[in-house]
C-alpha positions as CSV (number, residue, x, y, z in Angstrom):
1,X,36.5,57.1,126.8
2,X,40.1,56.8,127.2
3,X,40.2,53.4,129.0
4,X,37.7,52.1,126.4
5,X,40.0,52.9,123.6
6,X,42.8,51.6,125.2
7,X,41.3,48.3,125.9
8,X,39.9,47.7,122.6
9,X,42.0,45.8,120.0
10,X,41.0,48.0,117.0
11,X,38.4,50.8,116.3
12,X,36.0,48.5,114.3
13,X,32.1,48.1,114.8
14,X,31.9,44.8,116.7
15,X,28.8,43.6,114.8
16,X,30.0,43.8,111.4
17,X,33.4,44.9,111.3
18,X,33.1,47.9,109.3
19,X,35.4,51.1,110.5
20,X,33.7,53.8,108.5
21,X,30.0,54.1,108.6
22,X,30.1,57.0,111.3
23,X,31.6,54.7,114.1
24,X,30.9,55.9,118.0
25,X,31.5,54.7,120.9
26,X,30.1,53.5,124.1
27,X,30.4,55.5,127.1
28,X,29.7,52.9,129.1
29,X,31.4,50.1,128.3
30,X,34.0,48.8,125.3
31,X,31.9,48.6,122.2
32,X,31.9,50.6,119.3
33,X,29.7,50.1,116.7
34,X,28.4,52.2,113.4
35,X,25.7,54.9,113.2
36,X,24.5,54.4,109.8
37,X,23.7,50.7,110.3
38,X,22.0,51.4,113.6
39,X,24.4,49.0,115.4
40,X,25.3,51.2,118.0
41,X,21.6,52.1,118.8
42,X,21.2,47.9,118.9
43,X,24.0,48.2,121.8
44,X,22.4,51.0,123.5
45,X,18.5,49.7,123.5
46,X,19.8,46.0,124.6
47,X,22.4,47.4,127.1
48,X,20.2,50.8,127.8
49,X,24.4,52.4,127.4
50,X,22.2,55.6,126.3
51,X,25.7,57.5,125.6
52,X,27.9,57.4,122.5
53,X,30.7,59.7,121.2
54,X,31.2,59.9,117.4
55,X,34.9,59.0,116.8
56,X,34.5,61.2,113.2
57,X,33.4,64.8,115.1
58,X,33.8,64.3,118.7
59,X,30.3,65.1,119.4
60,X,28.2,62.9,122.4
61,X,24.7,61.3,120.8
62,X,22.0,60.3,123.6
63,X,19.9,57.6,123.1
64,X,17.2,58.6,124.8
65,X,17.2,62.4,122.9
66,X,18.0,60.8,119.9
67,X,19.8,63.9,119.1
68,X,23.5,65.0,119.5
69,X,24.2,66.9,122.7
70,X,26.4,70.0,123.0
71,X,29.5,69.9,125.6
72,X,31.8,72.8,125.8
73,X,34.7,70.4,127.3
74,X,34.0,67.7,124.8
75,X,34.3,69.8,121.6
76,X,38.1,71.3,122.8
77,X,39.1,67.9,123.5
78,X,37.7,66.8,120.0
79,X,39.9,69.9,118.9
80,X,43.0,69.2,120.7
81,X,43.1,65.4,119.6
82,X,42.2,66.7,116.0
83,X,45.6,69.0,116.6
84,X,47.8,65.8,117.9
85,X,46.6,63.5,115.0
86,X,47.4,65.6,112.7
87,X,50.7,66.8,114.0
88,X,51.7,63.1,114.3
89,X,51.0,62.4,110.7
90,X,52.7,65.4,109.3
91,X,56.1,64.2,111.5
92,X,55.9,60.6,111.8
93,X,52.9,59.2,109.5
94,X,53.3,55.4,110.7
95,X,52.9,56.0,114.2
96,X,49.2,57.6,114.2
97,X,46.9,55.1,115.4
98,X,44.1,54.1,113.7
99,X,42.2,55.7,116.8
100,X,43.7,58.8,116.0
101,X,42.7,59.0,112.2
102,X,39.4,57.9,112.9
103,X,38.9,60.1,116.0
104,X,39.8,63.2,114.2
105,X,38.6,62.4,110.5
106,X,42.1,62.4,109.1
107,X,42.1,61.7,105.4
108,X,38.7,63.5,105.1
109,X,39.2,67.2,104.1
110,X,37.5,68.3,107.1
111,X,38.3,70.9,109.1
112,X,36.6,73.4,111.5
113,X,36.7,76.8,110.5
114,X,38.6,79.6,113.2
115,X,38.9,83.0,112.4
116,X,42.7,84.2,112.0
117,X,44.6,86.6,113.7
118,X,44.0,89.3,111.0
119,X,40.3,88.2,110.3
120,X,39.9,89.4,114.5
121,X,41.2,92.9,114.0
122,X,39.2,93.4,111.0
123,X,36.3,92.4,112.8
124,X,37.3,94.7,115.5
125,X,37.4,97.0,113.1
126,X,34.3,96.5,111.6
127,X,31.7,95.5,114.3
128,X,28.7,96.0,112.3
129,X,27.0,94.5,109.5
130,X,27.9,96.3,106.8
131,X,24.6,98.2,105.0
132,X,24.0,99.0,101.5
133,X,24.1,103.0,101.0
134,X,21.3,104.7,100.1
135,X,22.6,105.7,96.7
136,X,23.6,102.2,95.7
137,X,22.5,100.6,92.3
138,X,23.5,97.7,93.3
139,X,20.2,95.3,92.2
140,X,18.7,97.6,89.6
141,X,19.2,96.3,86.4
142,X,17.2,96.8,83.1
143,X,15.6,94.1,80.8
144,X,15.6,93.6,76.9
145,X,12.4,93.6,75.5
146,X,12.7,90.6,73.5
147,X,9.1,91.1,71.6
148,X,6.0,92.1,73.8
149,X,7.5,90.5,76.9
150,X,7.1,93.9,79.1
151,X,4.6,91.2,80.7
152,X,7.5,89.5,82.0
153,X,9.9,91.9,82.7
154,X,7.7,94.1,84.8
155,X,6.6,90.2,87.1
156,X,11.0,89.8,87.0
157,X,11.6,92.9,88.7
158,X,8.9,92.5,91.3
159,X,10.2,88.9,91.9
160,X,13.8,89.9,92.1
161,X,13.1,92.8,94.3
162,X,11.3,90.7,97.0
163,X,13.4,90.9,100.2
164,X,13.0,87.0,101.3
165,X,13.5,86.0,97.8
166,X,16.4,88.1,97.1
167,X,17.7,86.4,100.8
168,X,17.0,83.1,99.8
169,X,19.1,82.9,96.2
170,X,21.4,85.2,97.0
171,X,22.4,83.0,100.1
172,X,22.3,79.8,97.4
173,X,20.0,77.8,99.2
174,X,18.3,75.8,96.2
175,X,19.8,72.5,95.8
176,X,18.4,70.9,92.0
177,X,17.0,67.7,92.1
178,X,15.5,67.3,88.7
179,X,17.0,65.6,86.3
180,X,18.6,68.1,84.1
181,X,19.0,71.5,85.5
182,X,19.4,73.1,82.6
183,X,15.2,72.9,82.8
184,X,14.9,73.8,86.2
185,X,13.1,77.1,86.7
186,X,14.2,77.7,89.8
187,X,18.2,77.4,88.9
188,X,17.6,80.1,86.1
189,X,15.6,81.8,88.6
190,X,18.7,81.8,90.8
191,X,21.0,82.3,87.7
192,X,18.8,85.9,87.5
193,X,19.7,86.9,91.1
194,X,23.2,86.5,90.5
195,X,23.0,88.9,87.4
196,X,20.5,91.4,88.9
197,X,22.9,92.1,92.2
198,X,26.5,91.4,89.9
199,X,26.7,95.4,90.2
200,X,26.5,94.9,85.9
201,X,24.9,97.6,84.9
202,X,23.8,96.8,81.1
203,X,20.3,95.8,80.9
204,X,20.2,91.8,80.6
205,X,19.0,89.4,78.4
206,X,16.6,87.2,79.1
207,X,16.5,85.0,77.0
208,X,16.9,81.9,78.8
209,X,14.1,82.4,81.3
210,X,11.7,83.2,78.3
211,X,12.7,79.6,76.7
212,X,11.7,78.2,79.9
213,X,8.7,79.8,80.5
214,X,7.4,78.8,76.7
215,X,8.4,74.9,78.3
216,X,6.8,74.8,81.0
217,X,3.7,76.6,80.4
218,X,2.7,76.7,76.9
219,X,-0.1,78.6,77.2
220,X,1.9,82.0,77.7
221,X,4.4,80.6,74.4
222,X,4.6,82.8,71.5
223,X,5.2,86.8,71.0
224,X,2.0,87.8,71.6
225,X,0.9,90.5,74.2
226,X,0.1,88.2,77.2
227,X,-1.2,89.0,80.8
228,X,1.0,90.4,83.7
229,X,-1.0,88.1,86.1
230,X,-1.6,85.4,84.5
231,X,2.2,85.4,83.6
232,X,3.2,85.8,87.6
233,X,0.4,82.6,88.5
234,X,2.5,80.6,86.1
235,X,5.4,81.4,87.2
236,X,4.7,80.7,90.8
237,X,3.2,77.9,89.9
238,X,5.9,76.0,87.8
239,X,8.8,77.3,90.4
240,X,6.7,75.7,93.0
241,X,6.8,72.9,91.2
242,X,10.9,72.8,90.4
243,X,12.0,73.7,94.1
244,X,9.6,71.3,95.7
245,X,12.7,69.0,96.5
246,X,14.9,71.7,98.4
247,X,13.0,71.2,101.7
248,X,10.9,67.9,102.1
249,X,8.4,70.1,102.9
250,X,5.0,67.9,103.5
251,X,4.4,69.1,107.1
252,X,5.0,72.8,106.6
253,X,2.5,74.9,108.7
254,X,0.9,76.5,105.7
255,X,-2.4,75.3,103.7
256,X,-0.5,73.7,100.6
257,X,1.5,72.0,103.2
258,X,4.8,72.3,101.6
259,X,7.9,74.2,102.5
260,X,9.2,74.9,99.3
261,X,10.3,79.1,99.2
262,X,7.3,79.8,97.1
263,X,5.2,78.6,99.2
264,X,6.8,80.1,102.2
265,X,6.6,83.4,100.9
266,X,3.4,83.8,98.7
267,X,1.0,80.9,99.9
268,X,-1.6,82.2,102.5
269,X,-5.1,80.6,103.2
270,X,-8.2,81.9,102.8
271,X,-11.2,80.9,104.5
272,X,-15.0,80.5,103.1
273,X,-17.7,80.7,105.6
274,X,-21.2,79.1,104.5
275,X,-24.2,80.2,107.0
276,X,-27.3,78.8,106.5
277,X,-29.8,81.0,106.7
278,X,-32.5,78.8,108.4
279,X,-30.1,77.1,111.2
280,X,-27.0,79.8,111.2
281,X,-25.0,76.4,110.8
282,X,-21.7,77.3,109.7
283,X,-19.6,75.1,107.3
284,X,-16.0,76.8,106.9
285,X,-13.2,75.7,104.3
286,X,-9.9,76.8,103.7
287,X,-8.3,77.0,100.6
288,X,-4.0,78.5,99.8
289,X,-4.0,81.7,97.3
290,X,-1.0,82.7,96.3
291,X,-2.9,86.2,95.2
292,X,-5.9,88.5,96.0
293,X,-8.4,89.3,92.8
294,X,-10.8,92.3,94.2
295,X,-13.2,93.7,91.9
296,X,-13.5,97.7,91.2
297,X,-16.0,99.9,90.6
298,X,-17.0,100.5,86.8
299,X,-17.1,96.7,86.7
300,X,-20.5,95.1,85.6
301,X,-20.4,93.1,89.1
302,X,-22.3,95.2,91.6
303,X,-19.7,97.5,93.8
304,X,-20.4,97.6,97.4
305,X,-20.7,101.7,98.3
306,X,-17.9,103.1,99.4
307,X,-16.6,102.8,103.1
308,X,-17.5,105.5,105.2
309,X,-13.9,107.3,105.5
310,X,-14.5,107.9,102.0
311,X,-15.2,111.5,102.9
312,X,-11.8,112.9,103.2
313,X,-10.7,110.8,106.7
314,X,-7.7,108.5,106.7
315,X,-8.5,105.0,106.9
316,X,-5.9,101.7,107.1
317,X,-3.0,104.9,106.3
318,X,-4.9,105.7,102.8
319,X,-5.6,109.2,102.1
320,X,-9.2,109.9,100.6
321,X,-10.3,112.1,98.5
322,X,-14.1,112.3,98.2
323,X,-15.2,109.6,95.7
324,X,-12.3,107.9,95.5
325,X,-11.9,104.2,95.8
326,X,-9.2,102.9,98.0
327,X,-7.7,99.4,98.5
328,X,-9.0,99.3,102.0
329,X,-13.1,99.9,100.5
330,X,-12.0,96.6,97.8
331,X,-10.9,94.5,100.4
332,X,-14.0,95.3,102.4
333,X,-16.4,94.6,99.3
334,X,-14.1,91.6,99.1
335,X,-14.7,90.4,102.7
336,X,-18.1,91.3,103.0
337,X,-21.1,88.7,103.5
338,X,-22.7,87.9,100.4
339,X,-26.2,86.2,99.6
340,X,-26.0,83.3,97.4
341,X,-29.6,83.4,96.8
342,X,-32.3,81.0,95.8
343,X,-30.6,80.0,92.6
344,X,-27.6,78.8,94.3
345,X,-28.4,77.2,97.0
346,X,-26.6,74.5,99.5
347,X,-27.9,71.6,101.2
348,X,-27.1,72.4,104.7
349,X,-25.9,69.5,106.9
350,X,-27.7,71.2,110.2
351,X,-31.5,71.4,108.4
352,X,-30.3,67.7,106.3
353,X,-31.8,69.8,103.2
354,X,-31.4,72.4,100.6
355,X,-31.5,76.2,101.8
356,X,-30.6,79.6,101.1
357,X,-27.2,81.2,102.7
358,X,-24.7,83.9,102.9
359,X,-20.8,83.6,102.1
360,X,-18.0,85.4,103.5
361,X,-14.1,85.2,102.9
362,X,-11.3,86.2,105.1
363,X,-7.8,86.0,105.7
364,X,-7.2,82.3,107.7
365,X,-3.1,82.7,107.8
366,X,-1.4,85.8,105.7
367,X,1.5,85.2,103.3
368,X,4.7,87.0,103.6
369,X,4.6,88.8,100.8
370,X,0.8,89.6,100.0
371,X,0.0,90.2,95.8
372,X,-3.1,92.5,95.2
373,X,-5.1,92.0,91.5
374,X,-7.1,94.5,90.5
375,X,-9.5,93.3,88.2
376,X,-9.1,95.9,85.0
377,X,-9.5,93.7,82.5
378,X,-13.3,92.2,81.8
379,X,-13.9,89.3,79.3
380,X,-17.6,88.4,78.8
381,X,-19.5,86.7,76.1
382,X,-20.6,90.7,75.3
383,X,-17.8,92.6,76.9
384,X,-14.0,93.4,76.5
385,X,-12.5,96.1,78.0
386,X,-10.3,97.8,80.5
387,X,-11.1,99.4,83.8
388,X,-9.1,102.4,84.4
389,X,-11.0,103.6,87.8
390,X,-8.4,104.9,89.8
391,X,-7.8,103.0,93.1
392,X,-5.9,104.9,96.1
393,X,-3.2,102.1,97.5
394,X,-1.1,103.0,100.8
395,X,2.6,102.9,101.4
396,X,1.4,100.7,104.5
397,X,-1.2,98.2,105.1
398,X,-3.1,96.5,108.3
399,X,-4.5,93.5,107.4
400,X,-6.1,93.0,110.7
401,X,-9.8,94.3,110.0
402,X,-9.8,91.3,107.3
403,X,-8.6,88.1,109.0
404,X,-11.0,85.4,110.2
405,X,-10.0,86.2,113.5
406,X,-10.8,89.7,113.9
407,X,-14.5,88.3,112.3
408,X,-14.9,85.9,115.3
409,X,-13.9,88.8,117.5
410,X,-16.5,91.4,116.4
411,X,-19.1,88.1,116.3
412,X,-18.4,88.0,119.9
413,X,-18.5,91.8,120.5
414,X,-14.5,91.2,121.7
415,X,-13.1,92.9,118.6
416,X,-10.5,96.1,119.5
417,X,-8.7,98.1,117.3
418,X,-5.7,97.3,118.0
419,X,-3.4,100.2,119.0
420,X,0.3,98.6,119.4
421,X,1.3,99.3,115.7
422,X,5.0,98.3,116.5
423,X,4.4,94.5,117.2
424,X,1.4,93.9,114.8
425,X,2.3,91.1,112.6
426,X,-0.5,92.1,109.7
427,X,1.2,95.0,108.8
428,X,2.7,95.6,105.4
429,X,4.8,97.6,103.5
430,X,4.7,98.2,99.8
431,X,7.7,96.9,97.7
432,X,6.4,96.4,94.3
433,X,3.6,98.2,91.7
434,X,3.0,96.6,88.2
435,X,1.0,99.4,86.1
436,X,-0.4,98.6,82.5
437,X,-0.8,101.5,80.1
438,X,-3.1,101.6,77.0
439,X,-6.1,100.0,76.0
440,X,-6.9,96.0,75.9
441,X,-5.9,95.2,72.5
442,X,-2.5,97.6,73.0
443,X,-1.0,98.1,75.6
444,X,2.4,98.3,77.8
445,X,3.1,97.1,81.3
446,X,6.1,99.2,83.6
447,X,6.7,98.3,87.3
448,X,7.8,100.4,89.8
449,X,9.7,98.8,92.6
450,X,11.8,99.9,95.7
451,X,15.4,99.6,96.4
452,X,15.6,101.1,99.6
453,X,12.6,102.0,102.2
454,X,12.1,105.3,100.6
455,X,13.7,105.1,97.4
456,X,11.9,103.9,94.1
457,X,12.5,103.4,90.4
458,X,11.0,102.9,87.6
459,X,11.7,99.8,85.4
460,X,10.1,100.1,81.8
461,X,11.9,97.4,80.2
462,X,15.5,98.3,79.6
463,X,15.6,101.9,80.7
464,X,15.3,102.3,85.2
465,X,14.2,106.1,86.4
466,X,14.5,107.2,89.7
467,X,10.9,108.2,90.8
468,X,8.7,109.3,93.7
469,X,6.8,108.1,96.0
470,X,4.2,110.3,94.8
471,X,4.8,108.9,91.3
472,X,4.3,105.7,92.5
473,X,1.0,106.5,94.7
474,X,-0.5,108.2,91.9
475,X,0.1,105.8,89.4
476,X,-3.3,103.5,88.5
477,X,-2.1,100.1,89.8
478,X,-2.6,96.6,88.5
479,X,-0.7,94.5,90.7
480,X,0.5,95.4,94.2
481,X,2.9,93.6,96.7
482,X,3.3,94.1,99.8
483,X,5.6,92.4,102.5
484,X,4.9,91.7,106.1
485,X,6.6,94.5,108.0
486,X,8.5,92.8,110.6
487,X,10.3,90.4,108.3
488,X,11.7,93.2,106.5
489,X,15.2,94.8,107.7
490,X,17.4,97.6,106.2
């Protein structure tokens, strides 16, 4: 490198003169040429020279990796010339070469960041991450009712109270690329975290993130009473839609196939299996949900019975008292195979005509953070009401009994419990419980939510109460959340 630079008349590309542009050099021979252009890959396809150090950074690109390659030695000296350069322009600025500035990106403000002396000896000090103490507030915050939008408040507190959310703002990861940010959902969204974990303690105004909502999805505009979960779908939905940008995210391994947070967090997939019931051909779809809608018993849909650990046994971590329904016996009725019958039949692509056959949903790939609906409210051309069955939700959740996979297991008479509880990637714990309280036309939504693994709050608008788990358990339940287990840390 050093005879190179020594033989070369000036640090320029040689194919079109330019000296910025991200300018490297050849480790083979005397050329230099900028990155940006592609010049310098031109020199290292015709010459196969398949080594180049960036004079900006130091850092050694291979041709033939097409990435930048990591040297120990290389990096000090990058350092060290970085040191000289510098040192030289502070005492004698006409004599630094032009080399030297561009080998050490002097007159960028660029520097490399090293920890001082006193930074060490705190860190000494201080070894571990520091943890938030269980009797922090920090993150609990109340929210002005500003005219029957409990609806919203209770979805706000859920959202801000989701661990890889919370992570994700808090670390200021979104980058805006619309057009004016002021109506980007996802900047106000971002605006909220700030306030929620500020350590402010008077309830907040949200006034801003109401304006945007009426925007963006004009259904849910106006004072009226609206609908928890319609409210949360639309807010998904037009976040989704205003974060899109921060990742590029079009091969994303996840059914919407984009990498957006939202999608990252809430989107799972959900697959629909079609047997016909003359050939048992099987014709299987797969289709992103951002929530699960179960059905309960009282409902004018036909309940399946009620699982057999109804009888007092624990099943899925869910205590059961005798005739009580429990998430676990929804998500079973949810799961289970159901004949389409005669009136709704499919023209099979085995028998080449139309036949009867069954359908079954499971779990294809499981979101992060996993959002129960309970159906309570039924609109029908000669019903509207509420459902106020009481449904038994656990503290923990295994998925595992309801994934397509554990299907094709017991269809192949393979399918185990299985008994490692520590490594089991369904398992869930829950963070979040929207409740509604009153009838249809009048009613109030709270939320329960939990700061720490076993401490919970209430949040009914502005005021927060400290409350139990036992509160929480016992409470009738309208939306749950759950987050996958192992991505959760204290």
């Amino acid at each position: 490198l050093s005879l190179s630079l020594f033989q070369a008349k000036s640090c320029i590309c040689h194919m079109c003169g330019a000296h910025l542009n991200r300018l490297h050099s050849c480790l083979y021979c005397v050329f230099f040429g900028c990155f940006t252009k592609k010049h310098i890959h031109e020199h290292a396809k015709t010459k196969r020279h398949n080594l180049a150090i960036d004079l900006l950074y130091g850092g050694i690109y291979c041709f033939m990796c097409q990435d930048y390659i990591y040297d120990k030695d290389m990096e000090q000296i990058a350092k060290e010339e970085q040191r000289k350069a510098w040192k030289l322009q502070a005492f004698t600025p006409t004599v630094v070469s032009h080399y030297q500035c561009t080998m050490t990106g002097i007159g960028e403000k660029y520097s490399t960041w090293e920890p001082t002396k006193r930074e060490l000896e705190l860190l000494r000090h201080n070894p571990k991450r520091r943890k938030i103490t269980t009797n922090c507030t920090i993150g609990l915050r109340g929210l002005i009712n500003l005219g029957n939008t409990c609806f919203m408040n209770c979805i706000v507190q859920a959202l801000t109270h989701t661990p890889l959310l919370r992570d994700f703002f808090l670390s200021d990861r979104h980058k805006c690329e619309m057009q004016s940010p002021s109506s980007c959902l996802v900047c106000e969204m971002s605006t909220l975290f700030q306030e929620f974990y500020s350590g402010h303690r008077s309830p907040h105004i949200p006034y801003r993130l109401l304006h945007l909502v009426w925007t963006h999805a004009r259904h849910l505009a106006g004072y009226e009473q609206q609908d928890a979960h319609e409210f949360l779908i639309a807010a998904l939905d037009v976040l989704h839609r205003h974060c899109k940008g921060d990742d590029n995210g079009k091969k994303a391994n996840n059914p919407n196939h984009c990498n957006c947070i939202i999608d990252q967090i809430f989107t799972g997939g959900l697959q629909s299996d079609v047997t016909c019931q003359v050939c048992h051909g099987v014709s299987t779809t797969i289709d992103p949900f951002w929530d699960i809608s179960l059905d309960l018993p009282g409902s004018s849909t036909p309940f399946w019975p009620l699982s057999p650990g109804s009888d007092g046994s624990v099943v899925n971590g869910e205590s059961h008292v005798s005739g009580t329904t429990t998430l676990t016996d929804c998500l079973r009725r949810f799961t289970r195979p159901e004949h389409l019958g005669s009136s709704a039949k499919i023209k099979c692509s085995g028998c080449h005509s139309y036949q009867e056959s069954t359908k079954q949903l499971t779990m294809k790939k499981l979101p992060i953070v996993a959002c129960f609906h309970l159906k309570r409210f039924e609109h029908s051309a000669k019903l509207r009401r509420k459902i106020t069955t009481y449904v038994s939700f656990p503290l923990e959740l295994d998925m595992t009994p309801f994934m397509a996979s554990s299907k094709e297991s017991r269809m192949n008479g393979q399918y185990q419990q299985p008994t490692d509880s520590l490594n089991n990637d369904n398992k869930y714990s829950l963070f979040a419980v929207v409740n509604h309280q009153g009838t249809l036309e009048s009613g109030h939504y709270t939320s329960f939510i939990r700061q720490h693994k076993d401490q919970w709050f209430k949040c009914d608008d502005a005021i927060i109460t400290k409350a139990s788990i036992k509160d929480v358990l016992d409470s009738e339940g309208y939306l749950l959340f759950y987050h996958k287990q192992f991505l959760e840390y204290e």
